[in-house]
C-alpha positions in Angstrom: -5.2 -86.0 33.6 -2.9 -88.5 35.1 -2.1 -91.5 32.9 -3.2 -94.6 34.5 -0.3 -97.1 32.7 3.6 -96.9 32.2 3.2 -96.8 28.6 0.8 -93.3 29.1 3.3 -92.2 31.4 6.2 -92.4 28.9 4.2 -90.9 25.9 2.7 -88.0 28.2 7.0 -87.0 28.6 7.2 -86.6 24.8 3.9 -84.5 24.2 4.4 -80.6 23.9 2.1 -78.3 26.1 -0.5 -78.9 23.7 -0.7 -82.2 23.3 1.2 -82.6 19.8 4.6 -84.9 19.5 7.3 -82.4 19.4 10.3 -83.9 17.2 11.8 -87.6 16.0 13.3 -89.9 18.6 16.9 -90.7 18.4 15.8 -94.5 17.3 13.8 -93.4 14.4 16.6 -91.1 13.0 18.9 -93.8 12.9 16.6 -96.2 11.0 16.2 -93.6 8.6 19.9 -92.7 7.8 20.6 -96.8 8.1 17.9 -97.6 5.6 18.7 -94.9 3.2 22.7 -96.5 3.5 21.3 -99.5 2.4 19.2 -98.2 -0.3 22.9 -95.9 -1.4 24.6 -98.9 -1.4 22.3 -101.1 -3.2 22.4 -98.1 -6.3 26.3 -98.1 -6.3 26.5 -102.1 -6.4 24.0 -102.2 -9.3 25.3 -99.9 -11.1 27.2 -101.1 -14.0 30.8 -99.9 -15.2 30.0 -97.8 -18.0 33.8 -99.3 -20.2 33.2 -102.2 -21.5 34.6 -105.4 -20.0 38.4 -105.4 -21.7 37.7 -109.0 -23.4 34.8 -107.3 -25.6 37.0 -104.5 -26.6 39.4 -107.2 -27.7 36.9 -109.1 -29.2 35.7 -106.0 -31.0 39.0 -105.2 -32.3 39.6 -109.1 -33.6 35.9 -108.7 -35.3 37.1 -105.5 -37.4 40.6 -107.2 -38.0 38.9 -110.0 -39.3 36.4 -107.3 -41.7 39.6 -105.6 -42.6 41.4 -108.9 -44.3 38.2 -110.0 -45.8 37.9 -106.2 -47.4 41.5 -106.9 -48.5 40.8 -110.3 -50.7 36.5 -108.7 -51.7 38.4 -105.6 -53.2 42.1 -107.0 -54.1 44.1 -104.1 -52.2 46.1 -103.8 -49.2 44.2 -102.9 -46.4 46.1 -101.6 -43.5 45.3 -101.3 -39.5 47.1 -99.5 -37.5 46.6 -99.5 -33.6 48.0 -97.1 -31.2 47.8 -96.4 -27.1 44.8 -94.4 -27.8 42.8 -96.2 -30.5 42.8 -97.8 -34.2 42.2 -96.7 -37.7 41.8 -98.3 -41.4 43.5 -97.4 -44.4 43.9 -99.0 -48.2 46.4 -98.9 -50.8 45.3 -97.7 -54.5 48.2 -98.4 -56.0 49.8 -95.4 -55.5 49.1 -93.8 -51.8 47.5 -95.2 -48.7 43.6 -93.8 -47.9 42.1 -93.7 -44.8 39.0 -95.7 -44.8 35.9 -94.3 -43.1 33.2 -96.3 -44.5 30.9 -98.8 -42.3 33.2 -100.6 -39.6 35.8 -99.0 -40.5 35.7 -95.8 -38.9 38.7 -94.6 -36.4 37.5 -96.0 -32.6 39.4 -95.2 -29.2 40.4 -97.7 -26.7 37.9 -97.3 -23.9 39.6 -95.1 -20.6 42.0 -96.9 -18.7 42.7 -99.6 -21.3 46.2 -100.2 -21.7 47.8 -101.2 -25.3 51.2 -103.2 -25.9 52.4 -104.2 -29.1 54.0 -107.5 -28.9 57.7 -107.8 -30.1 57.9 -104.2 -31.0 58.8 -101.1 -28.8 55.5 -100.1 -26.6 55.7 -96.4 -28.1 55.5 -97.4 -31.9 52.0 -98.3 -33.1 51.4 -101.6 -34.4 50.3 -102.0 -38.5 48.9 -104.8 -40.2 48.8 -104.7 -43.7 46.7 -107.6 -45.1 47.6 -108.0 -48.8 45.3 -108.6 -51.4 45.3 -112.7 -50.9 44.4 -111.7 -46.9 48.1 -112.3 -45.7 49.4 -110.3 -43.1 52.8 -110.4 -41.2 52.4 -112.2 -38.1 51.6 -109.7 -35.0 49.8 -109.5 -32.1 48.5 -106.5 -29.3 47.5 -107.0 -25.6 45.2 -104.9 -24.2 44.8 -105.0 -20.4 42.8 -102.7 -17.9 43.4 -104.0 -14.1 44.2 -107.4 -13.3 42.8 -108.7 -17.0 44.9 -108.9 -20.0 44.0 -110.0 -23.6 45.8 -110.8 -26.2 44.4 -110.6 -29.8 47.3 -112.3 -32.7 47.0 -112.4 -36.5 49.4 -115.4 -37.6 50.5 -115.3 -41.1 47.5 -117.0 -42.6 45.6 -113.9 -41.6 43.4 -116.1 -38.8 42.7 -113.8 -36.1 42.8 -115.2 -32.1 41.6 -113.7 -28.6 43.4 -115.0 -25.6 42.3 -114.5 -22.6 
């Protein structure tokens, strides 16, 4: 059989023996690898960082500072924070010794990976402790946390109000 147009002429060059097509053109490869490029790309752009966005961590921390003062005036003891590189933790004075406090928010948390913490006026390598007496009054202090190009700042003033920047 002799094909009677140029199209049958091409398709009768890509037929085995027995008629059948015999592999993938060269054109249809590439439009598969390209279109599953796009489809890689479009996953890894809407994919979301799984760290929370620095500002929430700060706003997070300000939150529990702000628990933290109101737990010192509700139960009229000291209630200390204490924030390091790696994370933050609770304690209250009875009187006598300072407890750790576990209880609702008040749990010890990490800094999310990558976060970086600075005291402010005080040696990096020292943690930073606010002790809000019973009447909510802390000494003024303040921590920036910064992953990347953002930075936050989060400062207690001595009236115990507690302040994001950023």
């Amino acid at each position: 059989m002799t094909p009677t147009s140029a199209t049958g002429r091409i398709k009768a060059r890509y037929r085995s023996p027995r008629g059948e097509r015999s592999g993938f053109t060269l054109v249809e490869l590439l439009m598969v690898v390209a279109i599953m490029g796009l489809a890689a790309g479009a996953v890894v752009l809407a994919v979301p960082d799984p760290r929370p966005p620095v500002i929430h961590e700060a706003e997070r921390f300000a939150a529990r500072l702000v628990r933290a003062r109101e737990e010192a005036l509700l139960t009229n003891r000291a209630v200390a924070v204490e924030a390091t590189a790696t994370g933050y933790g609770f304690s209250s004075f009875d009187g006598v010794r300072w407890s750790p406090l576990t209880d609702g928010p008040f749990g010890p948390e990490d800094w999310a990976e990558d976060t970086a913490v600075r005291p402010e006026g005080q040696p990096a390598d020292q943690p930073l402790r606010i002790v809000f007496d019973p009447t909510g009054a802390p000494d003024a202090a303040a921590l920036t946390l910064s992953r990347g190009s953002r930075v936050v700042t989060v400062a207690v003033d001595a009236a115990g109000e507690v302040k994001v920047d950023g």
